[in-house]
C-alpha positions in Angstrom: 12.9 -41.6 86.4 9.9 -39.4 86.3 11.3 -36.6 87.4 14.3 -36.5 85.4 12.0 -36.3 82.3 9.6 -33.7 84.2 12.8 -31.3 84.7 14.1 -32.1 81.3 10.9 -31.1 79.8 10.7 -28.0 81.5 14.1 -27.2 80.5 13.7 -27.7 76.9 10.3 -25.3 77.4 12.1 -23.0 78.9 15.1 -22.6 76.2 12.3 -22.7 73.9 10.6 -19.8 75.2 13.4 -17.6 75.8 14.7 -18.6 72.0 10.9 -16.8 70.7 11.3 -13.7 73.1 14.8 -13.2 71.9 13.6 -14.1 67.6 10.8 -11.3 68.6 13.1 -9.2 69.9 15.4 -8.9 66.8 12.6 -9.2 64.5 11.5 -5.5 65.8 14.8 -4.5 66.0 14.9 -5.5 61.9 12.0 -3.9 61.0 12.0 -0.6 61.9 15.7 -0.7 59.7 14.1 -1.7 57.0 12.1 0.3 54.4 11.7 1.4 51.4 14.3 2.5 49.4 15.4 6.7 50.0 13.1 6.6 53.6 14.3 7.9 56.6 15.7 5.4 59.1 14.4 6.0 62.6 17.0 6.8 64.8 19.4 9.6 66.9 20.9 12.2 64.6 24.6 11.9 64.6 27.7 13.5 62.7 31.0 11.3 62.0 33.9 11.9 61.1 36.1 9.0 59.8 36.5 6.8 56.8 34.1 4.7 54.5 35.8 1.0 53.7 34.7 -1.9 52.3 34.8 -5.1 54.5 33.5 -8.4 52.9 33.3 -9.8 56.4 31.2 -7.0 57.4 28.4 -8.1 54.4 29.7 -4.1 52.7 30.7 -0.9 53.1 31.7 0.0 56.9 32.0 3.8 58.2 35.3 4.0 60.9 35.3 6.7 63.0 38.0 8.3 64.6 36.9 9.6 68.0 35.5 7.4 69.5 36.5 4.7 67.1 33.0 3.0 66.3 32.7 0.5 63.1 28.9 1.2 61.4 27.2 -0.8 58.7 25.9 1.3 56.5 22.4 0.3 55.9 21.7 2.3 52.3 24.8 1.4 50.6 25.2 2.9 47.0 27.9 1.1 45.6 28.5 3.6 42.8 29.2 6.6 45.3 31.2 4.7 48.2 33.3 2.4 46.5 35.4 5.7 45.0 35.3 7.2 48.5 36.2 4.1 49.5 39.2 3.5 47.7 40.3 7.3 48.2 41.2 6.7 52.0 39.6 9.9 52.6 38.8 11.6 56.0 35.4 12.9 55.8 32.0 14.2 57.5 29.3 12.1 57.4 25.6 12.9 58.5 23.2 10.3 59.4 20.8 8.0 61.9 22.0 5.6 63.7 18.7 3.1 64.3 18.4 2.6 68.5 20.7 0.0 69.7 22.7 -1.5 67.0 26.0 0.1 64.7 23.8 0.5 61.7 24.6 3.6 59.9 21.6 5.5 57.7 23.5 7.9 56.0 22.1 11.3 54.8 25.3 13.4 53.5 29.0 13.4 53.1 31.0 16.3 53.3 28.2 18.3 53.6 26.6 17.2 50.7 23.1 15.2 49.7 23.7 11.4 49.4 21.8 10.0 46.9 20.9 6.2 48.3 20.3 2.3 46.9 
């Protein structure tokens, strides 16, 4: 009887411990997406070409590539400048970070021109 509770104490120890490294881990993840409003997401450089829809499911507006076909969030939405681009079914060029790791979309320009954020 004792060691049935020993071993299910250290298994509720353990989940507990892996739930805080994995809390940390998207905690940093979160923070270095955030920021003030206009700032430079940190990130890899990139260059898509695809559309800009709206997906409630997604929490927003979603950039679809083509090739490869990728879905990114994008993370500085201004809902006055992509919901017409949206609804247009467009193709277009869009410059941006994507943040290490994760489909999160900082965008910089579309169709080669300055996008001006939240």
């Amino acid at each position: 009887m004792y060691r049935k509770r020993q071993l299910l104490s250290v298994m509720v120890v353990s989940l507990l411990a892996v739930g805080l490294m994995v809390g940390l881990a998207f905690a940093q993840g979160a923070a270095k997406v955030e920021g003030a409003p206009g700032a430079q997401a940190e990130g890899r450089k990139t260059i898509i070409t695809g559309k800009i829809v709206y997906m409630k499911s997604f929490g927003g507006y979603v950039v679809i590539s083509e090739k490869p076909h990728e879905e990114y969030k994008v993370i500085n939405e201004n809902k006055a400048v992509l919901g017409p681009l949206a609804k247009s079914g467009k193709r277009m060029t869009i410059e941006g970070s994507l943040p290490r790791g994760a489909y999160l979309l900082f965008i910089d320009k579309i169709d080669g021109k300055e996008y001006p954020g939240p």
